[in-house]
C-alpha positions in Angstrom: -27.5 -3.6 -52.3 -26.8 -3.9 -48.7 -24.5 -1.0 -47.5 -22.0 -1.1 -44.9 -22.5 1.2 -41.8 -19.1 0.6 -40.4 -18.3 1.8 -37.3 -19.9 5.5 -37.6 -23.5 3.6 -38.1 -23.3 6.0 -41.2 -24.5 4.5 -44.7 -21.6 4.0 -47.2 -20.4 2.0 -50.0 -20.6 -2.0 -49.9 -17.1 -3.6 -48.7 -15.8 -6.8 -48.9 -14.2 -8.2 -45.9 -10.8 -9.3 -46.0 -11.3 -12.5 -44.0 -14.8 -13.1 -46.2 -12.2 -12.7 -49.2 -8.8 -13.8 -48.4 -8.1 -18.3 -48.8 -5.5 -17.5 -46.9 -6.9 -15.9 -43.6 -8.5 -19.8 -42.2 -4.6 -20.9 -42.6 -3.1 -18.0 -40.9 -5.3 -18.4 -38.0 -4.5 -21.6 -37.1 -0.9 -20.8 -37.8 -1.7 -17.8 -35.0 -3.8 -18.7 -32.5 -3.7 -15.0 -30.7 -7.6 -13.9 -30.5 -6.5 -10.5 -30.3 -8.1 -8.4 -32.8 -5.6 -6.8 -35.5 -4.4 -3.7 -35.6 -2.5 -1.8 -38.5 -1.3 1.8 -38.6 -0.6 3.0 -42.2 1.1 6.8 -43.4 0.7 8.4 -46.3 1.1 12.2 -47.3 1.6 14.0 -43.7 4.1 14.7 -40.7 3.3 11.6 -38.9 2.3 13.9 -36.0 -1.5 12.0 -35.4 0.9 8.2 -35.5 2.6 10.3 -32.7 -0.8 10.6 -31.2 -1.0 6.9 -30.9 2.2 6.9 -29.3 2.1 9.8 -26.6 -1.2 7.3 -24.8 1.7 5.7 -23.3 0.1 4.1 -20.1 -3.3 3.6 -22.6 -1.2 1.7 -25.1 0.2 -0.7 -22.7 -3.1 -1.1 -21.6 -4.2 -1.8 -25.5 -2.0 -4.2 -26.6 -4.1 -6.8 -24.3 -6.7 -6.6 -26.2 -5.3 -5.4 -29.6 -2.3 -7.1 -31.2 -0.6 -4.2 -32.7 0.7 -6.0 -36.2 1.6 -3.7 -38.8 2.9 0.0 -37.5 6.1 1.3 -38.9 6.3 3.9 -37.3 6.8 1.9 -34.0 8.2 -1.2 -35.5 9.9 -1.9 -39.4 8.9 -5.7 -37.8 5.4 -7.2 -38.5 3.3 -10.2 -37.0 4.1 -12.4 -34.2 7.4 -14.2 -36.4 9.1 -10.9 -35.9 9.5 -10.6 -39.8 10.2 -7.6 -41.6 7.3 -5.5 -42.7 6.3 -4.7 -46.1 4.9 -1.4 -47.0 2.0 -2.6 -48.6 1.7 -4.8 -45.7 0.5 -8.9 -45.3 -3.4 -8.3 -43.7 -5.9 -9.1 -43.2 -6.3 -6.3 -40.3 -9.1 -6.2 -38.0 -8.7 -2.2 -38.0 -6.5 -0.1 -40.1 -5.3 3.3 -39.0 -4.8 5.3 -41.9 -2.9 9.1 -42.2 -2.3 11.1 -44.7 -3.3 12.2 -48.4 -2.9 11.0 -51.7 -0.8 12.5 -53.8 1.1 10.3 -55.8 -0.1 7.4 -58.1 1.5 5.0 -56.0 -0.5 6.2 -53.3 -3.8 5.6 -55.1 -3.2 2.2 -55.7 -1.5 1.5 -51.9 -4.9 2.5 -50.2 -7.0 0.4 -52.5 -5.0 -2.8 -51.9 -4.9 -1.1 -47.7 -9.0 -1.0 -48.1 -9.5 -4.7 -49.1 -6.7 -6.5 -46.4 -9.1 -4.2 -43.4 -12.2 -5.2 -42.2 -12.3 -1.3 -41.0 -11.2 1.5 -41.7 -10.1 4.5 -40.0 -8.9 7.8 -41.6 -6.9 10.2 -39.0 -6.1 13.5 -39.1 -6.5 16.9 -41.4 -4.4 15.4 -43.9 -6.7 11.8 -44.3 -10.1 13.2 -43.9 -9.3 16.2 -45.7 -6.4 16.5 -47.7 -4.3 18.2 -44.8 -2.2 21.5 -45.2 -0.5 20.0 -48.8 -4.1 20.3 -50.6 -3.1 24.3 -51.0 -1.6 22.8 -53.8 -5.1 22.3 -55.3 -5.8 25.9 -55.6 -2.1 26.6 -57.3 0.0 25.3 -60.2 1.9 22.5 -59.1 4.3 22.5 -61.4 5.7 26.1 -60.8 5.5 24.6 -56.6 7.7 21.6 -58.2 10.2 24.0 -60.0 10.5 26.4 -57.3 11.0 23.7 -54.4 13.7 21.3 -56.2 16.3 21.0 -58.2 15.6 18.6 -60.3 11.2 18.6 -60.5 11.8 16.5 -63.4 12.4 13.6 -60.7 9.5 14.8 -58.8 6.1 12.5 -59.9 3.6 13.9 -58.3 -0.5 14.3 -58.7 -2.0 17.8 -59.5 -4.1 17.6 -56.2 -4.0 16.2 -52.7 -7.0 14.3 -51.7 -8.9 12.8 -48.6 -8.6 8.7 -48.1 -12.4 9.1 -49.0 -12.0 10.0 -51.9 -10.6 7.0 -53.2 -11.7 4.0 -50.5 -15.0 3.7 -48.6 -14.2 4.7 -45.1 -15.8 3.3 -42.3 -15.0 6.6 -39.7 -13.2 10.1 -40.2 -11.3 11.0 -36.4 -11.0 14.7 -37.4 -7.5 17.2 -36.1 -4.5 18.3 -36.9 -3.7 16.0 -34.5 -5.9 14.2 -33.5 -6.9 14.1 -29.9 -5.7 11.2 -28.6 -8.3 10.4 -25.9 -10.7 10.7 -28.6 -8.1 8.5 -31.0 -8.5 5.8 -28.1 -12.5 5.9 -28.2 -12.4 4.8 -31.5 -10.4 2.0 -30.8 -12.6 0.8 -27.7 -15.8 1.2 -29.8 -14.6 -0.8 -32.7 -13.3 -3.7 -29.4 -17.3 -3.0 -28.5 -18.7 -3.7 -31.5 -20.6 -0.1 -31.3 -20.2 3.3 -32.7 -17.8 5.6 -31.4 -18.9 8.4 -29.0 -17.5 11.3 -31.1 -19.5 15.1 -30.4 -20.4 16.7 -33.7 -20.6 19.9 -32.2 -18.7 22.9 -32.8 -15.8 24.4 -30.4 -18.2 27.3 -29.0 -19.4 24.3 -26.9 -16.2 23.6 -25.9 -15.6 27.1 -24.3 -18.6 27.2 -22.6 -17.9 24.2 -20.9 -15.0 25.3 -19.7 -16.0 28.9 -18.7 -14.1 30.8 -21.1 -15.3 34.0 -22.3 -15.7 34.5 -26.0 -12.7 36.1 -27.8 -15.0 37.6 -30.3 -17.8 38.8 -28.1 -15.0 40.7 -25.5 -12.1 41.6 -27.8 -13.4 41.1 -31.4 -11.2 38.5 -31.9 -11.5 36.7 -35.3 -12.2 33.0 -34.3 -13.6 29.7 -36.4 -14.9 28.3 -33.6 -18.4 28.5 -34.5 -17.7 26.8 -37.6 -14.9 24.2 -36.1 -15.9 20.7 -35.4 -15.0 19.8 -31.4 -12.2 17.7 -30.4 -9.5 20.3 -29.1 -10.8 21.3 -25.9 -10.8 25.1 -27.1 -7.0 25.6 -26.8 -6.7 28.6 -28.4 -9.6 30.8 -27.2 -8.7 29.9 -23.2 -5.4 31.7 -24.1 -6.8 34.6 -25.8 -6.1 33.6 -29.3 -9.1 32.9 -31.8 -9.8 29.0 -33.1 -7.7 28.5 -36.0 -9.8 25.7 -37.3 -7.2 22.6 -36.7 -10.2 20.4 -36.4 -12.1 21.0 -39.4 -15.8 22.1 -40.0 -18.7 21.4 -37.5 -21.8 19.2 -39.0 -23.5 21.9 -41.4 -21.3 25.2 -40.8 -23.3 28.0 -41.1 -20.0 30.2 -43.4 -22.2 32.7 -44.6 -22.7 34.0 -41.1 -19.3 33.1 -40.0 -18.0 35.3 -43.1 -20.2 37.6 -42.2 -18.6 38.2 -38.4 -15.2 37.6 -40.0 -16.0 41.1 -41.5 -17.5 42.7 -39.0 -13.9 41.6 -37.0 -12.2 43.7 -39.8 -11.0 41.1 -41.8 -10.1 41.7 -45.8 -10.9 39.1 -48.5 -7.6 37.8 -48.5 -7.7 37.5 -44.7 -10.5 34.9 -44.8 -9.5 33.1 -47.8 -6.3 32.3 -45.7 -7.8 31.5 -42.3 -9.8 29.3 -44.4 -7.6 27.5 -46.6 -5.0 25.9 -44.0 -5.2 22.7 -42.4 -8.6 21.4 -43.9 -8.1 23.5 -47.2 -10.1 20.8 -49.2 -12.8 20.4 -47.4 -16.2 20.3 -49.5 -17.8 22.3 -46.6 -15.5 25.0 -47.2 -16.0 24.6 -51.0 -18.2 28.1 -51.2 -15.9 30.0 -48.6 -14.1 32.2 -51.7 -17.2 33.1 -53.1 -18.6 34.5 -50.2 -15.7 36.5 -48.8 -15.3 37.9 -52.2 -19.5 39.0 -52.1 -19.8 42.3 -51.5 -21.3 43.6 -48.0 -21.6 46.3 -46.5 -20.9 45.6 -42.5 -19.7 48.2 -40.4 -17.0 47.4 -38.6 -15.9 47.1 -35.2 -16.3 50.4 -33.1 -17.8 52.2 -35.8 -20.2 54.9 -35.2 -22.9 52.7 -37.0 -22.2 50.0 -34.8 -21.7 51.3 -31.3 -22.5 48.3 -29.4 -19.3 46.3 -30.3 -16.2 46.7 -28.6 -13.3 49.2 -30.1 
């Protein structure tokens, strides 16, 4: 079976094409002539901080709507398509390029992003929460219903799902934009590549990089710092080290993290069992790289820690 490479050039899952699938989509073109492409922005569990991405480009987004018609985007308009009418959650489609943030974690949810997947040609999961189940998938390692019964009132109105899951996990997915937000310059480089026809210039390095490039001296090396950054996928532009902090992670793992080192350092900076479990399990909590992180922190090792006598060349 032929695959579809989408816009990451990435094998995945065959996907039918809503205008390949749709009687309807001939009739609504030559009801709307507008060649833009479509574009549709779609929330689901999450804050609605990385639609605010979209937003914030400002000057970029005037620029955009030339060459995108932006049709279905509640969170900047409850109207949809060029009649003005009122949008409908589930939207009308087809979309040349859905937006999608959020997790699911309801079994409405589930069966929204299914009818979301075949009304897109592509698809595009945002954010911590779409790509990985965001900060809510700490609900995966707890009992939901004791979170239920010691949030509300009533958790007897409360229908929820026992987990919180990535858009992947239920839809093929043609590109993850990784960040909790996302970056928005890298938000509009998806866009232009899928207006290009050609795979979006995304790095797959880690945040060290990031530091180097910007001539910031290692918060681990010259403090003994705890920081992710080894083990952080790019994006943020190394916020948090260049102001003397350690990376927190917001952008979830680099391409084949290497935790059993990182865990390793995360010792050696004097962190407990408990400390890494919780530096782990916060905005990409979910994430299958991260799957093995408890295990390790909770292996015995014996690393000396900082300023030691046994380890006299790190810093006190």
């Amino acid at each position: 079976m032929e695959t579809d490479r989408g816009l990451s050039g990435a094998p995945g899952r065959s996907t039918a094409r809503a205008a390949d699938t749709d009687p309807g989509h001939a009739a609504r073109l030559r009801a709307n002539p507008d060649p833009r492409p479509t574009l549709a922005v779609w929330k689901f569990a999450s804050c609605d901080g990385c639609q605010l991405t979209l937003l914030d480009c400002e000057d970029e987004l005037l620029g955009l709507t030339e060459q995108v018609r932006i049709e279905h985007f509640l969170e900047m308009s409850a109207a949809e398509g060029p009649g003005g009418g009122r949008a409908e959650l589930a939207g009308r489609g087809p979309y040349d390029l859905s937006l999608v943030e959020g997790s699911i974690t309801t079994a409405e949810d589930a069966e929204r992003i299914q009818h979301i997947r075949r009304i897109s040609r592509r698809l595009v999961t945002i954010g911590a929460c779409a790509t990985a189940g965001g900060i809510q998938a700490l609900r995966n390692f707890g009992d939901v219903d004791a979170f239920r019964a010691a949030v509300y009132a009533r958790p007897d109105y409360i229908a929820t799902l026992e987990t919180s899951t990535p858009i992947s996990a239920h839809v093929p997915v043609d590109f993850e934009l990784r960040g909790c937000p996302i970056d928005r310059r890298q938000l509009l480089e998806v866009i232009t590549a899928h207006l290009a026809g050609r795979k979006p210039q995304i790095p797959n390095h880690s945040v060290c990089f990031e530091c180097k490039r910007r001539g910031t001296t290692c918060v681990t090396v010259a403090h003994g710092t705890p920081c992710l950054g080894p083990v952080t996928h790019a994006g943020c532009g190394a916020i948090c080290p260049a102001y003397g902090r350690g990376c927190y992670g917001c952008f979830g793992p680099a391409e084949r993290p290497n935790l059993r080192s990182m865990v390793a350092q995360l010792r050696r900076d004097g962190m407990s069992e408990a400390d890494i479990l919780r530096v782990f399990r916060t905005f990409n909590a979910a994430s299958p790289e991260y799957a093995h992180v408890a295990d390790l922190a909770a292996e015995e090792h014996d690393i000396p820690r900082a300023g030691t006598e046994t380890d006299p060349e790190r810093p006190a």
